[in-house]
C-alpha positions as CSV (number, residue, x, y, z in Angstrom):
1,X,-4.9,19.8,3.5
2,X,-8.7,19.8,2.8
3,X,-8.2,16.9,0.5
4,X,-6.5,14.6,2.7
5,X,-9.6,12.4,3.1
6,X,-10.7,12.6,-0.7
7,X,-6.7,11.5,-0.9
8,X,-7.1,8.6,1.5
9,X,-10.7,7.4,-0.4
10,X,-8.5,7.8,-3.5
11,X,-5.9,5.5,-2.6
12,X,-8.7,3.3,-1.2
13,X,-10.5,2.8,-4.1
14,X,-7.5,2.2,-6.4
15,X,-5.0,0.4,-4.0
16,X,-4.6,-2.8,-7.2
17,X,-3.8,-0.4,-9.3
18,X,-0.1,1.8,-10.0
19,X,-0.8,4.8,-7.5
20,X,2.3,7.8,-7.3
21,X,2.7,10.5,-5.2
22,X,3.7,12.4,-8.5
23,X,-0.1,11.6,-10.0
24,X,-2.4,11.9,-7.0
25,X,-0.1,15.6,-6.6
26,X,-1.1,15.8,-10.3
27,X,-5.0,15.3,-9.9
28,X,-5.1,17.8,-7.0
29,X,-2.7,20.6,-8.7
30,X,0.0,20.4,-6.2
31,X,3.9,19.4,-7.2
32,X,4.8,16.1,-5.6
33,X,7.5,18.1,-3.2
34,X,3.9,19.9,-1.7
35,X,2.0,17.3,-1.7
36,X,4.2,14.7,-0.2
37,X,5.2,17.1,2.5
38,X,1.8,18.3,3.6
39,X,0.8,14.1,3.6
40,X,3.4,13.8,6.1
41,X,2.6,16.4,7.7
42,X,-1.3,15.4,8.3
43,X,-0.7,11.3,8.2
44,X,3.0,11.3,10.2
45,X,4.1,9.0,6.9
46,X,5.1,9.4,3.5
47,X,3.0,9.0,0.6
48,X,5.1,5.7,-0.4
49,X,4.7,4.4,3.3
50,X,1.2,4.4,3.7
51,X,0.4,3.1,0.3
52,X,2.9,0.0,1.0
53,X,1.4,-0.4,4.0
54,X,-2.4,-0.6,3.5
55,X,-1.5,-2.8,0.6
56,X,0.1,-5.3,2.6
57,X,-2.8,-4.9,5.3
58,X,-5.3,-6.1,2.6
59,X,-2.9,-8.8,1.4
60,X,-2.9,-10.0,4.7
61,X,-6.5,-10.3,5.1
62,X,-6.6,-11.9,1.4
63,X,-4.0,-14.8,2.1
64,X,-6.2,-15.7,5.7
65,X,-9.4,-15.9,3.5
66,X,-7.8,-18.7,1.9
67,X,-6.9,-17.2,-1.6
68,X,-2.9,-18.0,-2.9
69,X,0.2,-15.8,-2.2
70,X,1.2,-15.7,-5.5
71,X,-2.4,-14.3,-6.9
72,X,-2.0,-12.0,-4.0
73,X,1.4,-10.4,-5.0
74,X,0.2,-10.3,-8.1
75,X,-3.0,-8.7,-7.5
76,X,-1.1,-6.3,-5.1
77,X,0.8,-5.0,-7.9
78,X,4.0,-7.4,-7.0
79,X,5.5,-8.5,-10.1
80,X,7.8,-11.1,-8.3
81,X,6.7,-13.1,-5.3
82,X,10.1,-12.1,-3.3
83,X,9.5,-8.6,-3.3
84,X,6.3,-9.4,-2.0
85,X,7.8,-11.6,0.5
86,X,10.6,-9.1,1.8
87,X,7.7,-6.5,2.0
88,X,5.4,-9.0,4.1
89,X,8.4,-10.0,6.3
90,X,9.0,-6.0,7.0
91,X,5.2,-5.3,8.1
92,X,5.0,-8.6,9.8
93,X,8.2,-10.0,10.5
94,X,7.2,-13.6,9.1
95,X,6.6,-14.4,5.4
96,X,3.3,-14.8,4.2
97,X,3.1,-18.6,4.7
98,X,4.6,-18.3,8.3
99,X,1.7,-15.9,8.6
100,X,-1.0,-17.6,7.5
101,X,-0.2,-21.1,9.5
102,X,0.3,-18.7,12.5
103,X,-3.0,-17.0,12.6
């Protein structure tokens, strides 16, 4: 997949905002069933998985520079501070809290 990196700089760029394998598959002309499969294919992850996980990368860096879980979540695209949680908890296996006083 040529695209792959203008994919990856895509998701990059616009990782606060709503991002679906069903419109990134849109803006390059492929159906979400090609798309998704050749992103697994190249990255070893689905589309969802990657996404999930470089956003709770960046939270993680955002709650150590001092700035509040909640505004995190939120500016994550969390709408409720649990789901953000159980996600954090999943990458990390600590909650974000835990997480911060740890490190």
């Amino acid at each position: 997949m040529v695209a792959l990196q203008g994919v990856l700089k895509y998701v990059h760029e616009h990782i606060k905002e709503p991002i679906s394998a069903v419109d990134v598959a849109k803006k390059l002309g492929y159906t979400r069933w090609y798309f998704s499969e050749k992103f697994k294919a190249y990255t070893g992850t689905t589309f969802t998985a990657y996404v999930r996980h470089y956003r709770i990368q960046l939270a993680a860096h955002d709650i150590l520079s001092g700035q509040k879980v909640a505004d995190v979540a939120l500016g994550y695209g969390y709408d409720c501070i649990s789901g953000f949680n159980k996600a954090f908890l999943k990458e990390f296996g600590c909650s974000p809290t835990s997480y911060k006083k740890h490190f």
